[in-house]
Predicted model as a PDB file, atoms N, CA, C, CB and O in Angstrom, pLDDT in the B-factor column:
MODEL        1                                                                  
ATOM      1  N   UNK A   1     107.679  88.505  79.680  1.00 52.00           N  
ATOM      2  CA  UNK A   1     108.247  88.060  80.934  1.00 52.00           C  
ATOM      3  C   UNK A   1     107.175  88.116  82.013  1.00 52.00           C  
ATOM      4  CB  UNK A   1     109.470  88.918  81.322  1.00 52.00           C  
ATOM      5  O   UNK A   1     106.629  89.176  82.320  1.00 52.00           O  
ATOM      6  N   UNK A   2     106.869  86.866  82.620  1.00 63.00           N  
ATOM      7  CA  UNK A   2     105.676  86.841  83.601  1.00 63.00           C  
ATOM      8  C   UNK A   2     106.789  87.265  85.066  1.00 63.00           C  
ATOM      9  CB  UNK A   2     104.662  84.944  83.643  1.00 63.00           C  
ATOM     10  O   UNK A   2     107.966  86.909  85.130  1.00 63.00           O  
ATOM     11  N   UNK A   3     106.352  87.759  85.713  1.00 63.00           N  
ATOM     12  CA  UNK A   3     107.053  88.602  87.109  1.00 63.00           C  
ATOM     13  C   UNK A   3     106.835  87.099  88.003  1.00 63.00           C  
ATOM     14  CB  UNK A   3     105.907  90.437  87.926  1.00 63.00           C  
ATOM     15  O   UNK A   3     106.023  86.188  87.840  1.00 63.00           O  
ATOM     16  N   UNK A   4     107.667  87.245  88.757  1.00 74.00           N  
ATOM     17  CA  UNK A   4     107.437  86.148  89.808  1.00 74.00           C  
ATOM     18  C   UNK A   4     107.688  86.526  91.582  1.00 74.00           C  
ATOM     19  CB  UNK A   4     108.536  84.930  89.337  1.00 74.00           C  
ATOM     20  O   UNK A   4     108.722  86.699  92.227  1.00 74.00           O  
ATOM     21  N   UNK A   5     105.695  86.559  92.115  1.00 76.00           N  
ATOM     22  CA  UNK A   5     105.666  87.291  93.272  1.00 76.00           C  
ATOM     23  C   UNK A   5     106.397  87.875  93.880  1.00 76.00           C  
ATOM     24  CB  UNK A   5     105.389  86.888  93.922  1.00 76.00           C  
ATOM     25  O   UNK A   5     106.381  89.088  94.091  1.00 76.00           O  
ATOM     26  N   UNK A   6     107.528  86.696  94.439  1.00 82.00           N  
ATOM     27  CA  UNK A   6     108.643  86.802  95.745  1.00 82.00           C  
ATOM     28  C   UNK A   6     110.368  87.349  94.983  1.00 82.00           C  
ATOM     29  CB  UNK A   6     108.808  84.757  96.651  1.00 82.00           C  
ATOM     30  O   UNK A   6     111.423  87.498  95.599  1.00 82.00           O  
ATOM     31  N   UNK A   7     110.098  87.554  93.417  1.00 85.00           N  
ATOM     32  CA  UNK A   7     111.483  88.070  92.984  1.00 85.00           C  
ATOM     33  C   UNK A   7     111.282  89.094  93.202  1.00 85.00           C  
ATOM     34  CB  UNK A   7     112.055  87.935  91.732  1.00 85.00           C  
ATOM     35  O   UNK A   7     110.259  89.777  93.186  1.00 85.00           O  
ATOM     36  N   UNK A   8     112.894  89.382  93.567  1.00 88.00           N  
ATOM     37  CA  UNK A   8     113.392  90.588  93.989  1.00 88.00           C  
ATOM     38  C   UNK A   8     113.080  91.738  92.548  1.00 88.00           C  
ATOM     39  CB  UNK A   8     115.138  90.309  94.455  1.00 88.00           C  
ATOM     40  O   UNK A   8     112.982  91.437  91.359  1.00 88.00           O  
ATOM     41  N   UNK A   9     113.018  92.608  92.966  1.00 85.00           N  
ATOM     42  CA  UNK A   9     112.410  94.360  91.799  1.00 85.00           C  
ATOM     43  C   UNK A   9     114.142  94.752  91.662  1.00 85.00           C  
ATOM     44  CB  UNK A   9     111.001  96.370  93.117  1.00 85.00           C  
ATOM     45  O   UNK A   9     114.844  95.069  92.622  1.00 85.00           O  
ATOM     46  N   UNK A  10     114.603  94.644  90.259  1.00 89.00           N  
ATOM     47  CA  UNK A  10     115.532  94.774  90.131  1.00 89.00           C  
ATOM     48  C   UNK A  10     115.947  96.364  90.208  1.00 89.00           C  
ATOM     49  CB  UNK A  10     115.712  94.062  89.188  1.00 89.00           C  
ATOM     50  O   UNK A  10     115.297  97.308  89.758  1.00 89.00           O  
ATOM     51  N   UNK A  11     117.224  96.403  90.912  1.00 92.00           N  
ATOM     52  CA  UNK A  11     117.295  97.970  90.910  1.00 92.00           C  
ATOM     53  C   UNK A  11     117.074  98.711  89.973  1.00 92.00           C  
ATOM     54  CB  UNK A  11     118.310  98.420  91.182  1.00 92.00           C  
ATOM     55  O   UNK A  11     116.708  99.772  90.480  1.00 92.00           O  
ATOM     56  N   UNK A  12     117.072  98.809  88.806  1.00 94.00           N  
ATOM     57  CA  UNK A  12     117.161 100.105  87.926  1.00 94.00           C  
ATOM     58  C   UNK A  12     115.860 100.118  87.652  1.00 94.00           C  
ATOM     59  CB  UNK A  12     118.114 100.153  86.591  1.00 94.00           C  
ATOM     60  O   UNK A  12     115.606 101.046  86.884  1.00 94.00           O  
ATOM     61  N   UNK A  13     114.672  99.321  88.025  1.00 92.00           N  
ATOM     62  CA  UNK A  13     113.180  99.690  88.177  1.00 92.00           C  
ATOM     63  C   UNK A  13     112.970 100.714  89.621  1.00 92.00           C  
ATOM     64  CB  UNK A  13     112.226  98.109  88.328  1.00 92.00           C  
ATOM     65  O   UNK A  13     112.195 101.670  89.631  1.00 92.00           O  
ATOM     66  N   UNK A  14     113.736 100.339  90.688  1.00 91.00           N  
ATOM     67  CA  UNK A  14     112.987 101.098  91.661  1.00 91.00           C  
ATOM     68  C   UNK A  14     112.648 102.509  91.964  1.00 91.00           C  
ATOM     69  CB  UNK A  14     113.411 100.825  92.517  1.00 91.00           C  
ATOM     70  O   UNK A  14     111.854 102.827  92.848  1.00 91.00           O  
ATOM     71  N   UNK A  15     113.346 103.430  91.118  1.00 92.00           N  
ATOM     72  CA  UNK A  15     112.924 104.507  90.962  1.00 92.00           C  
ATOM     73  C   UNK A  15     111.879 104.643  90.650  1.00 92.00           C  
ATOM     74  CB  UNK A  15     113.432 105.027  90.420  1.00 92.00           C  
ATOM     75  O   UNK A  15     111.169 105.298  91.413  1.00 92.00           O  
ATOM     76  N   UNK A  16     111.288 104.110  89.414  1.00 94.00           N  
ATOM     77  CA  UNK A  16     110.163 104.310  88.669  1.00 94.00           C  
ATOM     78  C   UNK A  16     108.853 104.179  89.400  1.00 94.00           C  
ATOM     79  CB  UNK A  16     110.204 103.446  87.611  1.00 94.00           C  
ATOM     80  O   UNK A  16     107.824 104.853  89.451  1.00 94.00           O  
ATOM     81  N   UNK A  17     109.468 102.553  90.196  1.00 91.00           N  
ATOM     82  CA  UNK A  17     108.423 102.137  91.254  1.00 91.00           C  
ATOM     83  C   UNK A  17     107.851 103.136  92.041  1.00 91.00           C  
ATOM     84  CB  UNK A  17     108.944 101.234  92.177  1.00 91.00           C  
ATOM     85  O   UNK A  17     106.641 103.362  92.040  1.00 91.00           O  
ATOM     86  N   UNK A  18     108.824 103.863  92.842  1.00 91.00           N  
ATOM     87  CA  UNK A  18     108.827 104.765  94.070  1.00 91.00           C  
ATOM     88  C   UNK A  18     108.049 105.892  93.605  1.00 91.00           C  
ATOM     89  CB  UNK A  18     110.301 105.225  94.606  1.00 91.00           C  
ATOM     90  O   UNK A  18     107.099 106.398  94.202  1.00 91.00           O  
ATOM     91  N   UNK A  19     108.508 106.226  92.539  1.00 92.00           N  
ATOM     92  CA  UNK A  19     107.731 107.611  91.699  1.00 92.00           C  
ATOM     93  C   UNK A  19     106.061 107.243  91.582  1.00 92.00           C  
ATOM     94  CB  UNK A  19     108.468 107.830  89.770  1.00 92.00           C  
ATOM     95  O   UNK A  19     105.182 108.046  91.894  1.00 92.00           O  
ATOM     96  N   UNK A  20     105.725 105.398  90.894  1.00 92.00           N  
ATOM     97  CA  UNK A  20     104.636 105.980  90.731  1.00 92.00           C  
ATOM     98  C   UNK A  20     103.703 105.949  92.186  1.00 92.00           C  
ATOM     99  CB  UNK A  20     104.032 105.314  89.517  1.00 92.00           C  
ATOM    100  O   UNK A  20     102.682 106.591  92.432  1.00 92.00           O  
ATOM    101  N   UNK A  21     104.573 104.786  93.209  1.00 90.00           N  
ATOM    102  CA  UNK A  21     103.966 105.147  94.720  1.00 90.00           C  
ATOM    103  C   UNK A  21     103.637 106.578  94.782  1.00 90.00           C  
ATOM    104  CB  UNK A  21     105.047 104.846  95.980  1.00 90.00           C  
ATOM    105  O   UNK A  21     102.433 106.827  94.850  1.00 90.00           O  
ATOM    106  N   UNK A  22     104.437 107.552  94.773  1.00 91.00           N  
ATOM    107  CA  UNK A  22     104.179 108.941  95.150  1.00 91.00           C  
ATOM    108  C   UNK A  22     103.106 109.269  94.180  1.00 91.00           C  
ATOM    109  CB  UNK A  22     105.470 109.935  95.069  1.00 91.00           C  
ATOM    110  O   UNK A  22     102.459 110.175  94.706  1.00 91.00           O  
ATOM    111  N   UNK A  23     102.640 109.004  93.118  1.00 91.00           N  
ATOM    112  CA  UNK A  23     101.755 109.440  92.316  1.00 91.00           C  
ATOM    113  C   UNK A  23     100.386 108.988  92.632  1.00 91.00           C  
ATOM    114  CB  UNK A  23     102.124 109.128  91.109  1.00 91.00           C  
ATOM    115  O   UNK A  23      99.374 109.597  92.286  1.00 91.00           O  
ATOM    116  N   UNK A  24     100.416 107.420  93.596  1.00 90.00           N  
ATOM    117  CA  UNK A  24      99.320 107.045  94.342  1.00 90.00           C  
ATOM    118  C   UNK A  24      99.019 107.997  95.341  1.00 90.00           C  
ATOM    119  CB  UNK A  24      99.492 105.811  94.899  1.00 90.00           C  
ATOM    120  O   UNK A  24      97.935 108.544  95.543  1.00 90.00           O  
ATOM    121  N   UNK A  25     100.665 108.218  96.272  1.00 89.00           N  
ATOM    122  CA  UNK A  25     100.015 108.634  97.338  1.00 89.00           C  
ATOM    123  C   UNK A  25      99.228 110.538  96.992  1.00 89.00           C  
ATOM    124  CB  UNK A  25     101.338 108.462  98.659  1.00 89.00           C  
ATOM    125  O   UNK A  25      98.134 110.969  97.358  1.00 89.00           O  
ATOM    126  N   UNK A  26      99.946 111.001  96.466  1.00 90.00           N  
ATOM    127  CA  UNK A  26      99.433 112.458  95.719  1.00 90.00           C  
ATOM    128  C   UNK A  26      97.504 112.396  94.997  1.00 90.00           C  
ATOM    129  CB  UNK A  26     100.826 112.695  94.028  1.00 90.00           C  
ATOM    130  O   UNK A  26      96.984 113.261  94.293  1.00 90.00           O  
ATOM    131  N   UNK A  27      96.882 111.142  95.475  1.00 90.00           N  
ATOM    132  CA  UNK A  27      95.793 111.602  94.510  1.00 90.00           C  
ATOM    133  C   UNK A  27      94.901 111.191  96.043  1.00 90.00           C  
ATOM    134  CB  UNK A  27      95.476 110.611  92.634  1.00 90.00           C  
ATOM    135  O   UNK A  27      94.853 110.226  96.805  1.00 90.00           O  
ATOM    136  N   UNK A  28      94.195 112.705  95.934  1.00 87.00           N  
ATOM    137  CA  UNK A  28      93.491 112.640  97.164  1.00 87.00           C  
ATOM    138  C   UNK A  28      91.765 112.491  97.472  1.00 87.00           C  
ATOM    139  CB  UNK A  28      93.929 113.794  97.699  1.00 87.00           C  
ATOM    140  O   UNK A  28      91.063 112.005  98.359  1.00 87.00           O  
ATOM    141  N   UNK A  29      91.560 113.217  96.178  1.00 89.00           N  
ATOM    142  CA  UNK A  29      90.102 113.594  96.157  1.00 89.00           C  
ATOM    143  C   UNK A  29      89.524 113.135  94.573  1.00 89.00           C  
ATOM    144  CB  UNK A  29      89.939 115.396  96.485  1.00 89.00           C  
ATOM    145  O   UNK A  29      89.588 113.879  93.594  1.00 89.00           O  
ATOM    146  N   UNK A  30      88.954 111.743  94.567  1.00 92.00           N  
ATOM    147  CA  UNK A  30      88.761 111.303  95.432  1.00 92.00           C  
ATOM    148  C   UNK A  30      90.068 110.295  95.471  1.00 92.00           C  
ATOM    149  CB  UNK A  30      87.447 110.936  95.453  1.00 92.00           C  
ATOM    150  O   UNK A  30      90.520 109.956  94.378  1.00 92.00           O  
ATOM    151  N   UNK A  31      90.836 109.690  96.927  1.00 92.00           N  
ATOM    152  CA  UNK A  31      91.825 109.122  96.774  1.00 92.00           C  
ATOM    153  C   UNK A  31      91.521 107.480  96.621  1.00 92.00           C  
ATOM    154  CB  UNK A  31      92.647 109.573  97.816  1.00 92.00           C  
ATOM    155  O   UNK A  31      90.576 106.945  97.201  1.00 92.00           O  
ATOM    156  N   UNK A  32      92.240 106.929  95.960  1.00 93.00           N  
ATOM    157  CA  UNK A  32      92.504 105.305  95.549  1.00 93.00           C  
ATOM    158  C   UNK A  32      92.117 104.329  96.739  1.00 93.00           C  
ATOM    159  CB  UNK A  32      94.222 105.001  95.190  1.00 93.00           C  
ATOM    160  O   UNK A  32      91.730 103.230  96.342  1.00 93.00           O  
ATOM    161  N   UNK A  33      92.138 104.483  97.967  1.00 94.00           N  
ATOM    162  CA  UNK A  33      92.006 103.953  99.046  1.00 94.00           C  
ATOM    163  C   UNK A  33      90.453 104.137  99.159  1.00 94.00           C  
ATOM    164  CB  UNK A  33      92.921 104.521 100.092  1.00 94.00           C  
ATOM    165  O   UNK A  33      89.664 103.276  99.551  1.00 94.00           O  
ATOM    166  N   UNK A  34      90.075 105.741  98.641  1.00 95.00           N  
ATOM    167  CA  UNK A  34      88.735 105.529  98.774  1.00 95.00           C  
ATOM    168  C   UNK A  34      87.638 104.793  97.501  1.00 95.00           C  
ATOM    169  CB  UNK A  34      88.353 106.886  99.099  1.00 95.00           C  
ATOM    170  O   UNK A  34      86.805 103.887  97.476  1.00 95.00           O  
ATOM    171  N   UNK A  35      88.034 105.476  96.830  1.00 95.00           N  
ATOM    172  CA  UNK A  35      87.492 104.638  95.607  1.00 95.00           C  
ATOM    173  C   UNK A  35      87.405 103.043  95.397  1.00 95.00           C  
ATOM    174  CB  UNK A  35      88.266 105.029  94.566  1.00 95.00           C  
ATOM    175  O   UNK A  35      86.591 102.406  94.729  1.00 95.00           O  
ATOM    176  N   UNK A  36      88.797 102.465  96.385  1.00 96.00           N  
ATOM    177  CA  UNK A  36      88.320 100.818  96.347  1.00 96.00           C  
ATOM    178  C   UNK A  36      87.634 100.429  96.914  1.00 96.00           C  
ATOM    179  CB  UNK A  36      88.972  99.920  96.568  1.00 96.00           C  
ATOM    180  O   UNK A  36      86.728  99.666  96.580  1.00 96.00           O  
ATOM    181  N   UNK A  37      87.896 100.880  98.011  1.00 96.00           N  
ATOM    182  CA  UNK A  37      86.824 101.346  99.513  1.00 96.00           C  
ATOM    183  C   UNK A  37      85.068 101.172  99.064  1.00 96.00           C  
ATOM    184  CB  UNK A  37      87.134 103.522 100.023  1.00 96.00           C  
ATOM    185  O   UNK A  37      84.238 100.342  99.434  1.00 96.00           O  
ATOM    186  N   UNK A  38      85.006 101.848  98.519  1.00 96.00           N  
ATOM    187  CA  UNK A  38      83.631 102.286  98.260  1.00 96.00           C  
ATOM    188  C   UNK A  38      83.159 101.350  97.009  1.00 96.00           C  
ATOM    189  CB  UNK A  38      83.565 103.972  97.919  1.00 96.00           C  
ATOM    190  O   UNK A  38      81.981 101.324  96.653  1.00 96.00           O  
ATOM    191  N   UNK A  39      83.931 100.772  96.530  1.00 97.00           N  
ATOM    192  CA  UNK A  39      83.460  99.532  95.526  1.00 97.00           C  
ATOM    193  C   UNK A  39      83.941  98.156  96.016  1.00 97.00           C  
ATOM    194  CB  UNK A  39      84.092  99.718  93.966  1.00 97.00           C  
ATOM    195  O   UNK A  39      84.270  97.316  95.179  1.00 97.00           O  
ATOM    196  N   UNK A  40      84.003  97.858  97.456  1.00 97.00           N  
ATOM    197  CA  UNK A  40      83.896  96.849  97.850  1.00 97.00           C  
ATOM    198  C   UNK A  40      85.431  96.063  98.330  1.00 97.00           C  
ATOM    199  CB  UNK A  40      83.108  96.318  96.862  1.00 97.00           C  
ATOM    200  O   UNK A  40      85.571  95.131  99.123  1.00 97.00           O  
ATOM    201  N   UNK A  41      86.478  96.801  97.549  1.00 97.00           N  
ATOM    202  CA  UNK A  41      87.255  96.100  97.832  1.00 97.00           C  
ATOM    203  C   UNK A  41      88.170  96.541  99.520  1.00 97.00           C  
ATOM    204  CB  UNK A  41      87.963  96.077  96.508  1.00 97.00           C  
ATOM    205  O   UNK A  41      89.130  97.259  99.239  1.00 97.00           O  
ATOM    206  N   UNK A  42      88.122  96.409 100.320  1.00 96.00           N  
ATOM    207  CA  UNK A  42      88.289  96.324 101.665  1.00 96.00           C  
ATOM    208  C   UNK A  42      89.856  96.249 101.452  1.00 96.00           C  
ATOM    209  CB  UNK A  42      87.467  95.067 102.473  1.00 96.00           C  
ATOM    210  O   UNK A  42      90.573  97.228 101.242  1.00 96.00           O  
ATOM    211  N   UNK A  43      90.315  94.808 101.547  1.00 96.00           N  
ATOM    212  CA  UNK A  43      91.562  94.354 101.390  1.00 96.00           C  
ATOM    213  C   UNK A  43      92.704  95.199 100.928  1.00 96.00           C  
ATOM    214  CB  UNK A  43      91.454  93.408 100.634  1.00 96.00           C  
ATOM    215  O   UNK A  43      93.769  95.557 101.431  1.00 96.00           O  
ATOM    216  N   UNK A  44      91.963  95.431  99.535  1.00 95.00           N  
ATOM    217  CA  UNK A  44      92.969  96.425  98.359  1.00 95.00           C  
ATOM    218  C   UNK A  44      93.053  97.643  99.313  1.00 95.00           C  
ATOM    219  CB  UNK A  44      92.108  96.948  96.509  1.00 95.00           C  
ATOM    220  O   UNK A  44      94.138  98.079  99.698  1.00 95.00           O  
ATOM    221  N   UNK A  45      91.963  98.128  99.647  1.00 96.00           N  
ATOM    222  CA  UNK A  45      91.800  99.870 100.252  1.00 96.00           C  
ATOM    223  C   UNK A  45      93.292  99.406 101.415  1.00 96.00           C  
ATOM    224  CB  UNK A  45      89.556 100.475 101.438  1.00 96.00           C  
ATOM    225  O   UNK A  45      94.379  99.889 101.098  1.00 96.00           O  
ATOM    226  N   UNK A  46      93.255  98.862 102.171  1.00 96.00           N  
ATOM    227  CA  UNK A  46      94.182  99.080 103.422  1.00 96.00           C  
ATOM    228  C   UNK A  46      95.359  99.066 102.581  1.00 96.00           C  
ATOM    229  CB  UNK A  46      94.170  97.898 104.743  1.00 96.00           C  
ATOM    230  O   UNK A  46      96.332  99.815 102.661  1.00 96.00           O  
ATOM    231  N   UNK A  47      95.103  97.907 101.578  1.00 95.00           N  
ATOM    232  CA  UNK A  47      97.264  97.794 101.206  1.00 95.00           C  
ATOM    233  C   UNK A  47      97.211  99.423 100.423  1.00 95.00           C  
ATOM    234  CB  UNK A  47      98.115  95.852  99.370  1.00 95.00           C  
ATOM    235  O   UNK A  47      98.318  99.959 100.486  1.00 95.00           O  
ATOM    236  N   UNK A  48      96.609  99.909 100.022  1.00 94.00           N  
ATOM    237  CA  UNK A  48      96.733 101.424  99.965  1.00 94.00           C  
ATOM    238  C   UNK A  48      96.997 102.101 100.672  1.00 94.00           C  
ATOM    239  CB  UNK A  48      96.015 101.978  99.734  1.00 94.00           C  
ATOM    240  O   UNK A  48      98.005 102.784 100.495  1.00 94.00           O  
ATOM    241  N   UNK A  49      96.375 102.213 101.586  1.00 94.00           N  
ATOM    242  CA  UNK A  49      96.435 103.045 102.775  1.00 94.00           C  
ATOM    243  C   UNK A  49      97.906 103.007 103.463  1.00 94.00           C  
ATOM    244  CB  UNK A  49      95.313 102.544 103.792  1.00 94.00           C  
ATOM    245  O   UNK A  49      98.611 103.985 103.714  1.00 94.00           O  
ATOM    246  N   UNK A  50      98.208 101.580 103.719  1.00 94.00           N  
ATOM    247  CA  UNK A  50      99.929 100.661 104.002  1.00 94.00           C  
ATOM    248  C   UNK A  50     100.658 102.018 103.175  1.00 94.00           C  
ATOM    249  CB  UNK A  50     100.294  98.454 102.859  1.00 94.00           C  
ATOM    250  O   UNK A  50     101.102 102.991 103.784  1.00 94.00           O  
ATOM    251  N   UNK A  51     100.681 101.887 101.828  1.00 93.00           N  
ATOM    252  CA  UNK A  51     101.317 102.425 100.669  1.00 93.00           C  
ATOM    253  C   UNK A  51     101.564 104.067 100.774  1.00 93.00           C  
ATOM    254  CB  UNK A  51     100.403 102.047  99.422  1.00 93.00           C  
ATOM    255  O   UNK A  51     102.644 104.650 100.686  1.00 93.00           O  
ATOM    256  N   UNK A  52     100.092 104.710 101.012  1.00 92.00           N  
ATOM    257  CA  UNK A  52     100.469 105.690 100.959  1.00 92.00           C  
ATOM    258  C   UNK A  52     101.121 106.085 102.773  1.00 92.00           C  
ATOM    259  CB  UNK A  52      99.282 106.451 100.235  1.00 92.00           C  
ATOM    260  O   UNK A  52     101.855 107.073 102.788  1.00 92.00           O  
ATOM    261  N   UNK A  53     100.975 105.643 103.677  1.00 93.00           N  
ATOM    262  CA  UNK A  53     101.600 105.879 104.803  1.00 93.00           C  
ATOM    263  C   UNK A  53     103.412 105.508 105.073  1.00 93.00           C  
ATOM    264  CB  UNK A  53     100.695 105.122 105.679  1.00 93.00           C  
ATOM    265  O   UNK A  53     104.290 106.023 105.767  1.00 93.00           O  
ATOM    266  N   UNK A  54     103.359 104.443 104.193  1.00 93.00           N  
ATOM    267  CA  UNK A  54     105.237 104.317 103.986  1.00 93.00           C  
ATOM    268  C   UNK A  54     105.872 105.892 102.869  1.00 93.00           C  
ATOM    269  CB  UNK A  54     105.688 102.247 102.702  1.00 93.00           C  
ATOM    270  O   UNK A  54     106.972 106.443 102.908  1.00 93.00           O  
ATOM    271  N   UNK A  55     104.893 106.145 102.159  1.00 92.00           N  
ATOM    272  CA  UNK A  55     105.329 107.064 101.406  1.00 92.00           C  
ATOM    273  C   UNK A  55     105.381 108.181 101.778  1.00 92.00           C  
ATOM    274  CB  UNK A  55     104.861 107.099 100.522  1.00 92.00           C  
ATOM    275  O   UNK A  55     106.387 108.876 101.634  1.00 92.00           O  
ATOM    276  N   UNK A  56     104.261 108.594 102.352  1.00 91.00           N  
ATOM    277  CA  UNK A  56     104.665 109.719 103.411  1.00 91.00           C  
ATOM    278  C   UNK A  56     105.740 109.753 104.531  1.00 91.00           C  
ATOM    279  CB  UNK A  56     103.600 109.941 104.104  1.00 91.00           C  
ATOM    280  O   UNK A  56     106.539 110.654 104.787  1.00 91.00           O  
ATOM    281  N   UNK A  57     105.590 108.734 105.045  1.00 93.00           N  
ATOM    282  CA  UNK A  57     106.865 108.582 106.009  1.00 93.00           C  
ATOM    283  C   UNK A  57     108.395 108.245 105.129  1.00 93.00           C  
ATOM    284  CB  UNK A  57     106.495 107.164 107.148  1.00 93.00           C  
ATOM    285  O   UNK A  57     109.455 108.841 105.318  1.00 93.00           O  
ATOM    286  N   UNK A  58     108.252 107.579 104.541  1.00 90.00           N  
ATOM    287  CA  UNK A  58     110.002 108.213 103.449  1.00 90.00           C  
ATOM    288  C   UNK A  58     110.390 109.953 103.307  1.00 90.00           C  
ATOM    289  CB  UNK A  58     109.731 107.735 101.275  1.00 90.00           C  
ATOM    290  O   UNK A  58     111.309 110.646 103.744  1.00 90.00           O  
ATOM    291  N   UNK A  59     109.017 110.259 102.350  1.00 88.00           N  
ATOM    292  CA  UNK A  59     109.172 111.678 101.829  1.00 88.00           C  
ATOM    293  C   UNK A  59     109.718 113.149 103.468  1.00 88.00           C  
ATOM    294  CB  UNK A  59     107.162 112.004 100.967  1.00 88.00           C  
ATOM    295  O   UNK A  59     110.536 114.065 103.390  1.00 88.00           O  
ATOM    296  N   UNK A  60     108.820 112.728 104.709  1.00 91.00           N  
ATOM    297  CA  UNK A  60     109.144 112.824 105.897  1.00 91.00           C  
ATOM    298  C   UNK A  60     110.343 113.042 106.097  1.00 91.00           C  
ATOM    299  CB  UNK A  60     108.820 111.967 106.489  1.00 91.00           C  
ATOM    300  O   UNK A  60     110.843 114.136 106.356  1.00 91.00           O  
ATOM    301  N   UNK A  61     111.205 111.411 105.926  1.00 91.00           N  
ATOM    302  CA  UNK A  61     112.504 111.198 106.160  1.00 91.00           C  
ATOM    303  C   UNK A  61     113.173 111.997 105.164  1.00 91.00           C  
ATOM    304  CB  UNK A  61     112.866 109.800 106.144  1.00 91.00           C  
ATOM    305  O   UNK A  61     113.784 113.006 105.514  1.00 91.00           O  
ATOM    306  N   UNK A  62     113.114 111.629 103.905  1.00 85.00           N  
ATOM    307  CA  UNK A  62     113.992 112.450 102.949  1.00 85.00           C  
ATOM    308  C   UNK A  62     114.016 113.769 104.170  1.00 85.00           C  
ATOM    309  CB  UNK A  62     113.159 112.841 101.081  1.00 85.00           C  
ATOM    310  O   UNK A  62     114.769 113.920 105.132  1.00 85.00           O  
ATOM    311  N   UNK A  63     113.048 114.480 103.755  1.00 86.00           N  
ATOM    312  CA  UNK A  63     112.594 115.860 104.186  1.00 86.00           C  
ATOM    313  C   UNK A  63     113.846 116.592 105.352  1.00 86.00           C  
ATOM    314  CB  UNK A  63     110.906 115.626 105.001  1.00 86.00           C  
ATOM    315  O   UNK A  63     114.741 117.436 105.299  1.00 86.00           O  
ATOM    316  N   UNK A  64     113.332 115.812 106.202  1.00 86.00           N  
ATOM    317  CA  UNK A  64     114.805 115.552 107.660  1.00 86.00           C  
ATOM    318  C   UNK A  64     116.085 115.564 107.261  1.00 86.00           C  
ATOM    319  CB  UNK A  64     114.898 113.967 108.500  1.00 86.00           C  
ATOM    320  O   UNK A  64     116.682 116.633 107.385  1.00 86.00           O  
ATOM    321  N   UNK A  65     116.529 114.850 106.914  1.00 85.00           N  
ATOM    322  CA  UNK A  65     117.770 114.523 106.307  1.00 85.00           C  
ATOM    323  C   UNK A  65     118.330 115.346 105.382  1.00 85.00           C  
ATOM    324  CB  UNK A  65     117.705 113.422 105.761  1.00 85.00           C  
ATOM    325  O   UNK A  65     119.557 115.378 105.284  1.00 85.00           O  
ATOM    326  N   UNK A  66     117.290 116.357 104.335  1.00 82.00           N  
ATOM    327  CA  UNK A  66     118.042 117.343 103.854  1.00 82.00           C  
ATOM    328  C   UNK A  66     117.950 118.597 104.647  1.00 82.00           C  
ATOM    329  CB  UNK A  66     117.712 117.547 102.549  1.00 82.00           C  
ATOM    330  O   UNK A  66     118.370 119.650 104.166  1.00 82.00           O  
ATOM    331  N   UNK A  67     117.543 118.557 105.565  1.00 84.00           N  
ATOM    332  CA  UNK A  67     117.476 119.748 106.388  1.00 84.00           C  
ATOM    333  C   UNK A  67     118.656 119.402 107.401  1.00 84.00           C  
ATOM    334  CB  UNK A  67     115.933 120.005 107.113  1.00 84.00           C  
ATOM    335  O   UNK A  67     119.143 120.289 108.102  1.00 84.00           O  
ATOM    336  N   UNK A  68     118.937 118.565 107.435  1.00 74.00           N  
ATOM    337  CA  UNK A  68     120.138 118.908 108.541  1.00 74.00           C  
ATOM    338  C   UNK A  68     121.532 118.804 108.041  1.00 74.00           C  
ATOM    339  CB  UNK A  68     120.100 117.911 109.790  1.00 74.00           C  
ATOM    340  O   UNK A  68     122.477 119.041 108.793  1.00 74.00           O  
TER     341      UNK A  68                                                      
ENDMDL                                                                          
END                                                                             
């Protein structure tokens, strides 16, 4: 099955998705943003950077929300 850009990620993937986001955003040293970074790819590094900053800001939110 070839994926097609603009289709929708069917729900019973998005967990998996989200998990391995957090597994991007969790790798720090050296982190993915830098490593593309530093081999040229510019572009890729930011949509990382995008990535791991929505993920932190979810985990954030979760965070909030079970505290109150």
């Amino acid at each position: 099955m070839i994926a097609q850009p603009d289709a929708p990620i069917p729900a019973n993937l998005l967990p998996a998705l989200l998990e391995a986001c957090r597994e991007i955003a969790r790798m720090k040293h050296p982190s993915i943003e830098h490593l593309l970074r530093h081999r040229g790819f510019g572009f890729e590094a930011d949509r990382i950077a995008d990535l791991v900053l929505a993920i932190e800001a979810l985990d954030a939110l979760d965070a909030h929300r079970d505290a109150d």
